[in-house]
C-alpha positions, 0 to 999 in steps of 0.5 A: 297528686294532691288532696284535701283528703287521704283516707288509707283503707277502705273498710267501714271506716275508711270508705264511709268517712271517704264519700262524707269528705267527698260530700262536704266538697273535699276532693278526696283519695282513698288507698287500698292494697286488696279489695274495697269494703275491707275486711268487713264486706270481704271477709267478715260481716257480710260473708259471714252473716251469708254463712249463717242465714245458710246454717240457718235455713239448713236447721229450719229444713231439719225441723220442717215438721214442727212447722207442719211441713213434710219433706220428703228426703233428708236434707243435706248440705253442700259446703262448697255451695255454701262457702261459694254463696258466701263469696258471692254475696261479699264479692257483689257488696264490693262491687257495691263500693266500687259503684259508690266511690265512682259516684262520688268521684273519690279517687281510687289508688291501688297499693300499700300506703304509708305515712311520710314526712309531709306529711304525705302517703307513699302508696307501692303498687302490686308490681312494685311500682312508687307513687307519692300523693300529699293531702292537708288531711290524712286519715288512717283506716286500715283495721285490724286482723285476727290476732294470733296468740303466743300457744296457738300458731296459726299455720293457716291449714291446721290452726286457722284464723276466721279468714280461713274459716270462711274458705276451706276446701272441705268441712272439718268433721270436728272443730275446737274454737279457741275463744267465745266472743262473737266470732268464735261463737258465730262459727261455732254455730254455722259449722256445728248446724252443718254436722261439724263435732264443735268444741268452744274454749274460753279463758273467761270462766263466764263462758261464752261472749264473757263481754255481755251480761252474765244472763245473757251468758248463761243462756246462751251457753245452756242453748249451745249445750243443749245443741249438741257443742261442748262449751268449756268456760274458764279452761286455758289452751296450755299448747296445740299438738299438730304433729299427728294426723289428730290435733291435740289440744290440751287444756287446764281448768283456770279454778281447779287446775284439771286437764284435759285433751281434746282430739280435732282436725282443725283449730279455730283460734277466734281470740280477737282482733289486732290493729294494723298499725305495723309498716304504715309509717306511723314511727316515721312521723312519730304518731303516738300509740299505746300497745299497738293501737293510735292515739286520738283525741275526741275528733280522731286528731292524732299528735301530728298536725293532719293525721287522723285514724278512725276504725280498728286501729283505735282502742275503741270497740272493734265494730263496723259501725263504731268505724264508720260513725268515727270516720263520719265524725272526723270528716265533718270536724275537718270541714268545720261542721258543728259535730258531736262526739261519740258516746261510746256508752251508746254503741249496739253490738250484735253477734249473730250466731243463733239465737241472736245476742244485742245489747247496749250500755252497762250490764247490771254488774256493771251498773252497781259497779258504777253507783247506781241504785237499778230497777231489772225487768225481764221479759222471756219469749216463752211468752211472747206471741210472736215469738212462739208463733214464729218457733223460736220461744228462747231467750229474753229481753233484759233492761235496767234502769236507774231506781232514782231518776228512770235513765235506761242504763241498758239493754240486753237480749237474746233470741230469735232476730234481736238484733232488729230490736236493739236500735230502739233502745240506742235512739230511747237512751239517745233521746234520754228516754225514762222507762216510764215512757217506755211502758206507756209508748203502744207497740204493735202486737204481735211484735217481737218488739213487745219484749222490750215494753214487756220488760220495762214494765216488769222493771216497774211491777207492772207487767202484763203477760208473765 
């Protein structure tokens, strides 16, 4: 069969970048070996955000009388129940996909694609079966999985990766996380909040989510201490003893060498993703890459005419909505639309262990390390009326700003639902907007949204409620 689109995977990228092609009247094919949505919708950022809003609610129950409510018996949580939610929530979101590329009248084929000279795709089926399919446009979407690190094997029962974590039997009564970015801090928060014993192991000595501003950083390591998890910033896991009915794992502090072990029934090893480039075919056509990931220019063109990759398989951020925006954008340079590429300076991320963590742009080390001479506010939710009234006072709104021309460089925050409040400062700096415009543009009171006023005008010594 023949397309004017082949989209291999059905990820963020994939699936998003399929229904754009299909609406700008390519007839268009998407491939995937296991469930659409990808790991995103199946196994990642939705079920995982089902996980969290259950720890969630379980941490309000527990503190129901700071809120003025009694409840008369202690509330539990039931794992199982919880995981199964979980499941639920991912499998509806993928029936969800199913619906739209019926709406689209994309071509859904089952089976493992791989790239072929052509160049075409050869899609193997569950039973084995061959099926060849040409396009004038291919585009490789297939993500990325949990990488494995050389001292930490994962066995998929005493050393798990985030897939595993999503759906064990039982829940571990202690847990050590190997790695603090997102996804170790995510978890470590659910099974912490469920009554697991957790441990964090980053090799970064700034500790948890070492990728954001060190404020940030900071906080959250202090908020997570005083929760009860043990956080060890700039500790190397040396090697993983599983042959006891006790996990060892041993450690070296990176500054002064010390060592340390530390007992568990499970390991999270939580160190990142890894692009799967392998067995699709991409040595076949010759698709340049560089450790692991594909090469592309500013339009996701690879050096092969008609071969395209957007998503994780990219050296660009690992983030749903990085692939999908890459894959509308590679779509509409294929029907020769006017497009605009990326700014990748602009991208939002969020992680949403508790409190919340978003941020765009540069951190302020990041700033002076490109040049700039910066003006820093910081408004904290301690005086925050909603915030307050809400019970969730911690944390802050942190902006920077250029001191010569008013650019807003970026935004950091941490704390109850921030991860709502980041988009007005991706559209702000989009539309080239000042901190003086900030400051002077009304947000409604009582917002949490206010922060980001609040601290403006702090960057400027014009701060009102501190």
């Amino acid at each position: 069969m023949n397309f004017d689109v082949i989209v291999i995977g059905s990820g963020p990228g994939g699936y998003v970048a399929a229904i754009r092609a299909s609406q700008l009247g390519l007839n268009t094919a998407i491939i995937e070996r296991e469930n659409l949505g990808g790991i995103c919708l199946n196994w990642g950022c939705i079920p995982t955000k089902a996980l969290l809003k259950s720890a969630q609610v379980f941490e309000y129950l527990q503190h129901a009388d700071k809120y003025g409510i009694t409840i008369g018996s202690k509330p539990e949580a039931d794992f199982s129940a919880v995981i199964q939610r979980s499941r639920g929530v991912a499998d509806g979101m993928s029936k969800g996909v199913q619906f739209l590329m019926k709406k689209n009248k994309i071509t859904v084929i089952n089976g493992h694609g791989k790239l072929a000279q052509g160049p075409k795709v050869v899609v193997t089926d569950a039973e084995g079966k061959v099926a060849e399919y040409t396009a004038k446009h291919i585009i490789v979407a297939t993500g990325g999985r949990a990488k494995a690190l050389p001292n930490l094997p994962i066995d998929g029962k005493k050393i798990i990766e985030y897939r595993k974590a999503m759906s064990l039997e039982q829940q571990p009564k202690r847990m050590v996380v190997v790695g603090a970015g997102a996804i170790g801090v995510e978890f470590g928060y659910f099974y912490h909040t469920l009554g697991t014993e957790v441990s964090i192991v980053e090799f970064m000595e700034q500790g948890l989510v070492p990728r954001e501003d060190a404020d940030i950083s900071k906080e959250l390591g202090k908020l997570y201490s005083r929760k009860g998890m043990k956080v060890y910033g700039g500790w190397a896991v040396e090697n993983v003893d599983t042959s006891g009915a006790e996990i060892k794992v041993n450690m070296k502090n990176r500054k002064d060498g010390k060592t340390e072990t530390i007992l568990c029934d499970v390991v999270l090893s939580a160190a990142g993703v890894t692009p799967n480039t392998e067995n699709i075919g991409l040595e076949d056509l010759g698709v340049a890459t560089e450790r692991g990931y594909i090469n592309v220019d500013a339009w996701y063109q690879t050096n092969v005419p008609g071969v395209y990759a957007i998503g994780d398989v990219l050296a660009t951020q690992a983030l749903a909505h990085v692939a999908s925006a890459e894959g509308i954008t590679c779509v509409e340079k294929i029907a020769g639309l006017h497009t605009e590429a990326i700014d990748y300076n602009n991208i939002p991320g969020c992680t949403y262990c508790s409190p919340e963590i978003a941020s765009v742009g540069y951190t302020e080390q990041g700033a002076k390390d490109a040049g700039f001479e910066i003006l820093v506010g910081k408004f904290p939710f301690t005086a925050s009326g909603k915030a307050k009234a809400a019970g969730a006072p911690e944390g802050f709104v942190k902006v920077i700003f250029d001191k010569k021309y008013g650019e807003w460089l970026g935004a950091h925050m941490i704390g109850y639902n921030v991860t709502e409040l980041i988009a007005e400062v991706v559209v702000a700096r989009k539309l080239e907007t000042t901190g003086h415009e900030i400051i002077k543009s009304i947000h409604p009171h009582p917002t949490m949204s206010e922060a980001i006023m609040e601290a403006a005008a702090a960057a400027y010594g014009e701060v009102i409620h501190l």
